[in-house]
C-alpha positions in Angstrom: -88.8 -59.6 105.8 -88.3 -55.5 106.0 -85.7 -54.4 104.2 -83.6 -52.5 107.0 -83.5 -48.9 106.7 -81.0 -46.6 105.4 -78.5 -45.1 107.7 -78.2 -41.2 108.2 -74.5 -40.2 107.8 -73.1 -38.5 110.8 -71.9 -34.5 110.0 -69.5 -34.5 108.3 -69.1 -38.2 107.2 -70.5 -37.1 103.4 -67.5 -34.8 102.9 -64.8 -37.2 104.2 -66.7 -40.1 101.5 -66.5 -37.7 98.7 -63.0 -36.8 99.3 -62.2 -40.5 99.5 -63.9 -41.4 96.5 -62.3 -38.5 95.1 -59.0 -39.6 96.1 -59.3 -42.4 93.0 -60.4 -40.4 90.5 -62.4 -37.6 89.2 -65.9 -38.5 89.3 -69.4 -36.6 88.2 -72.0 -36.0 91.2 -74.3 -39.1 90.1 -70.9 -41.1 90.0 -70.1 -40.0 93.4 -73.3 -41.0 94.7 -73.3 -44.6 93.0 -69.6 -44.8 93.7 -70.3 -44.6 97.7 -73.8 -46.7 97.5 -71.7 -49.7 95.6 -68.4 -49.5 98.0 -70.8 -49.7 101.0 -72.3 -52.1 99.6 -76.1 -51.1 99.5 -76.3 -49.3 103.2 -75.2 -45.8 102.5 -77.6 -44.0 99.8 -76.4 -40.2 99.1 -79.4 -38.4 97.9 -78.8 -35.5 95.8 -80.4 -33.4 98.3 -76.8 -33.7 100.2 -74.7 -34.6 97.5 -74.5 -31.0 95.3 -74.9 -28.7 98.4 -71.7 -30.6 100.0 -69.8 -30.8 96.6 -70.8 -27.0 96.4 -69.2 -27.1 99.5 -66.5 -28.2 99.4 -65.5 -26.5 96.4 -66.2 -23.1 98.0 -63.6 -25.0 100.6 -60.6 -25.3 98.2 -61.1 -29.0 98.3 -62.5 -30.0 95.0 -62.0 -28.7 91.5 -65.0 -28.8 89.4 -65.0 -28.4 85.3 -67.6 -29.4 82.9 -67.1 -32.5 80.2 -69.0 -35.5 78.5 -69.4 -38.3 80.7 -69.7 -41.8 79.5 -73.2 -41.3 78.2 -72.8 -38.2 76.1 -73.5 -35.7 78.4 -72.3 -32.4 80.0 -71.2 -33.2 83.6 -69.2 -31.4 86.0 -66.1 -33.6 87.0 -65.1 -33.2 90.7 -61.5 -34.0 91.3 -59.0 -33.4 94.7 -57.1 -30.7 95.3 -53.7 -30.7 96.9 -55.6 -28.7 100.1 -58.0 -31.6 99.5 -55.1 -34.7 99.7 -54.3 -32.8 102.8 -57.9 -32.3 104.4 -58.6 -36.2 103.6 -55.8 -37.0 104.9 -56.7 -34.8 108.8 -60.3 -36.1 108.2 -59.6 -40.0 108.2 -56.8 -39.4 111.1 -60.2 -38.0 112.7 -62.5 -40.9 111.6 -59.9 -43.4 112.8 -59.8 -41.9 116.8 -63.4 -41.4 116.9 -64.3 -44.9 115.4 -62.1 -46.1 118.2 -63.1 -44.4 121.0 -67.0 -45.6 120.0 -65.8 -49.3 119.4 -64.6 -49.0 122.4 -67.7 -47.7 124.4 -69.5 -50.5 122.3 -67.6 -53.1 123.8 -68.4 -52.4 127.1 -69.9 -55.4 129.2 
């Protein structure tokens, strides 16, 4: 049987996951990739083609902090952690995800 393919995340959607995931605790880029992939249980895959140009981004944005340490392995890693401007955005972002998941749920329930 063919393994269903891999969703493409709407614009936008990777930078509300990352602050969500972020909201926990700070994470390193391959932790915030793993940590989406395992929450959504296998059907959203951040490659790290989008993952460092969005973290990059949102940085420039205020929204993340970034400072190097040893992760778990022994290795330098840059830690990504929310900012208060980043609490705030997440929180205006999810408000946002919430009407427009709505709005299509509804369309999809059309008969």
């Amino acid at each position: 049987m063919p393994r269903p393919s891999k969703p493409d995340l709407l614009p936008g959607t990777l930078d509300l996951l990352i602050l969500r995931v972020l909201q926990t605790a700070p994470l390193h880029g391959w932790a915030i990739a793993e940590r989406i992939q395992e929450i959504s249980q296998d059907v959203l895959e951040v490659n790290q083609g989008s993952l460092y140009p969005a973290l990059h981004r949102l940085e420039h944005q205020g929204w993340i902090d970034a400072e190097w340490a040893v992760s778990e392995l022994g290795r330098r890693a840059k830690y990504y952690q929310l900012t208060a401007a980043g609490r705030r955005q997440l929180a205006v972002e999810a408000r946002e995800w919430d009407r427009m998941s709505t709005a299509i749920g509804r369309v999809m329930k059309l008969a």
